[in-house]
Backbone bond lengths (Angstrom), bond angles and torsions (degrees), N, CA, C in turn:
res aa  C-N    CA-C-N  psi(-1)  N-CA   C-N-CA  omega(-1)  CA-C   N-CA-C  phi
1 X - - - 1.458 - - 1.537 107.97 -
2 X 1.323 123.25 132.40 1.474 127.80 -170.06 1.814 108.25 -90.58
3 X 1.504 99.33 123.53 0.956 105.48 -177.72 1.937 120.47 -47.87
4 X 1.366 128.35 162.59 1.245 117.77 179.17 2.091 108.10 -99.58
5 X 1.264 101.45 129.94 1.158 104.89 175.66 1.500 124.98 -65.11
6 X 1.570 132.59 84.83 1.564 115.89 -170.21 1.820 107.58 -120.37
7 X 2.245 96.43 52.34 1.500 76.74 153.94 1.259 107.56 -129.33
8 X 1.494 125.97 55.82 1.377 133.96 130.58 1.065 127.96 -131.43
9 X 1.703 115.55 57.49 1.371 146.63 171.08 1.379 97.67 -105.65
10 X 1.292 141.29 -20.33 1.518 130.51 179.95 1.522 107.53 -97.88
11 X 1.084 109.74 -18.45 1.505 98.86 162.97 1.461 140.67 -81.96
12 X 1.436 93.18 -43.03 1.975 128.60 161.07 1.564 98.18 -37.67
13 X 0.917 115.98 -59.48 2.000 132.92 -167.77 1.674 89.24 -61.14
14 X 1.380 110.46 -72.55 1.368 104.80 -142.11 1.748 84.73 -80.73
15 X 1.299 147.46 -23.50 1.431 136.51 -175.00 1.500 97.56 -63.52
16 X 1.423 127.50 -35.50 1.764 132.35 -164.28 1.536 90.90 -96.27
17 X 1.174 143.40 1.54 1.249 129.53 178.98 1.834 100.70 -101.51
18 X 1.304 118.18 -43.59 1.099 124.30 169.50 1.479 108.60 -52.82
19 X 1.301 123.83 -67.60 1.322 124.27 -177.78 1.564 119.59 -41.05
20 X 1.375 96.56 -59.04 1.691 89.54 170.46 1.723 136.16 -62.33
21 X 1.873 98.94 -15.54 1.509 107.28 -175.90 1.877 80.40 -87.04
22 X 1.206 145.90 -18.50 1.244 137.91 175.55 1.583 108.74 -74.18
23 X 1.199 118.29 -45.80 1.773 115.90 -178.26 1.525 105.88 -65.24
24 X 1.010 101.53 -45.71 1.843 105.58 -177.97 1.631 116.87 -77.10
25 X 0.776 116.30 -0.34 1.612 135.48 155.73 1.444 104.42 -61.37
26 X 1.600 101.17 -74.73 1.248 132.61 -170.28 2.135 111.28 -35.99
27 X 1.276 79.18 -42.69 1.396 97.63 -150.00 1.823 92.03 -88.56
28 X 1.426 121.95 -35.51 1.418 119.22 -171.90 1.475 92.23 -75.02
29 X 1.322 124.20 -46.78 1.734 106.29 -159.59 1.415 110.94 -88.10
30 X 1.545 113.64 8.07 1.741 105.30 158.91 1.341 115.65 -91.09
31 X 1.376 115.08 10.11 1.658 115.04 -174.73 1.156 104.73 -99.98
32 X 1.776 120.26 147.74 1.360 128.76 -146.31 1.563 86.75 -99.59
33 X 1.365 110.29 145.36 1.729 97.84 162.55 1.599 89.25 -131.59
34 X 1.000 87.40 170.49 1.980 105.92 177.99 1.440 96.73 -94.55
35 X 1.697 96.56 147.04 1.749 126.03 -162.92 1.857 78.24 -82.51
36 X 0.999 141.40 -69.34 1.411 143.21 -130.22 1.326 110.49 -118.01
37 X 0.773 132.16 -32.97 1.697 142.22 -145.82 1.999 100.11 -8.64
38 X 1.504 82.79 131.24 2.068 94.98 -170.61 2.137 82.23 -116.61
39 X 1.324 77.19 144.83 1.354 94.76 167.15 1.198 121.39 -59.25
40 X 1.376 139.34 -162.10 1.522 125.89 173.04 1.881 103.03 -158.95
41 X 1.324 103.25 139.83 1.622 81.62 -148.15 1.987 81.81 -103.69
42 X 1.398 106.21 139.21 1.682 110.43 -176.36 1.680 104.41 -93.97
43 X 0.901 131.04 142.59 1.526 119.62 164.33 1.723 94.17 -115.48
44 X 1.565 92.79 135.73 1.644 117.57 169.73 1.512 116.78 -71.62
45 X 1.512 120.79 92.27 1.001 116.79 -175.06 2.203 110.34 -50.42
46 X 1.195 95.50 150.58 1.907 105.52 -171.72 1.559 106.32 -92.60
47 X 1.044 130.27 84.12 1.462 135.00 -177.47 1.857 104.15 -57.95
48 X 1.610 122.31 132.16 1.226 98.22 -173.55 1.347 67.36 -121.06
49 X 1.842 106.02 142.75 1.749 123.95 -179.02 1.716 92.32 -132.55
50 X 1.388 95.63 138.02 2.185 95.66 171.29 1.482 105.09 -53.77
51 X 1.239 146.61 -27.24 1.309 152.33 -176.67 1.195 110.98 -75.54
52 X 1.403 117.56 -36.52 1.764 115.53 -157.74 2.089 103.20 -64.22
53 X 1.800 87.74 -20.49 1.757 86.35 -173.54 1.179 111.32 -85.92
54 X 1.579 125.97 -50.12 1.129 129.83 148.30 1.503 148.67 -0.02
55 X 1.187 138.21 144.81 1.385 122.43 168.84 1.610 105.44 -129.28
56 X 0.886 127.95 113.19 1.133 122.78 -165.11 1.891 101.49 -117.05
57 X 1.592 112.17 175.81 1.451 110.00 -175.55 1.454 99.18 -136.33
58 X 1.324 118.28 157.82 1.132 95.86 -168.60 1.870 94.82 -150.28
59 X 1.220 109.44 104.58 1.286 135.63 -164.45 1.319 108.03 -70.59
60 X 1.593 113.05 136.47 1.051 148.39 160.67 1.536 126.14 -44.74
61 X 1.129 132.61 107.96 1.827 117.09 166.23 1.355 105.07 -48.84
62 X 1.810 135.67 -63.20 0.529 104.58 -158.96 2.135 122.56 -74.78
63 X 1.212 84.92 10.98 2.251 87.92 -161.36 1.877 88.62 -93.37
64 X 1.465 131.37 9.71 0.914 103.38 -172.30 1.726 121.44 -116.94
65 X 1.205 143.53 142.12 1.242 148.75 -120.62 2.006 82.26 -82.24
66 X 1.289 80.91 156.65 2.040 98.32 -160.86 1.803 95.02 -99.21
C-alpha cells in the first residue's frame, strides 16, 4: 500500500487560508455602511380597552363556595 504524500498539505492549507482571508477582504470593503446612522424614535401606540380602567378579579374554581 503506497504511502500518502503530506508534504504539500502545509502549503495547500495555508495558500487557501490566504485566499479566503483575501475574498473576505474583498467582499467587506465593497459593503456600503452609513456615515451617521440616527436612531429612530417609535411611539407605542395607547390601546384604550373597557378593562384597562377597571380592576377586575378573577376567580378561582377552586376558591369558590361548594
Amino acid at each position: 500500500m503506497p504511502q500518502l504524500d503530506t508534504s504539500t498539505w502545509f502549503v495547500t492549507i495555508l495558500s487557501m487560508l490566504l485566499t479566503l482571508y483575501i475574498i473576505m477582504q474583498l467582499k467587506v470593503s465593497k459593503h456600503t455602511y452609513y456615515q451617521n446612522p440616527e436612531p429612530t424614535i417609535t411611539k407605542t401606540p395607547q390601546h384604550t380597552t373597557p378593562w384597562s380602567t377597571k380592576w377586575t378579579k378573577i376567580y378561582s374554581p377552586l376558591s369558590l363556595p361548594l
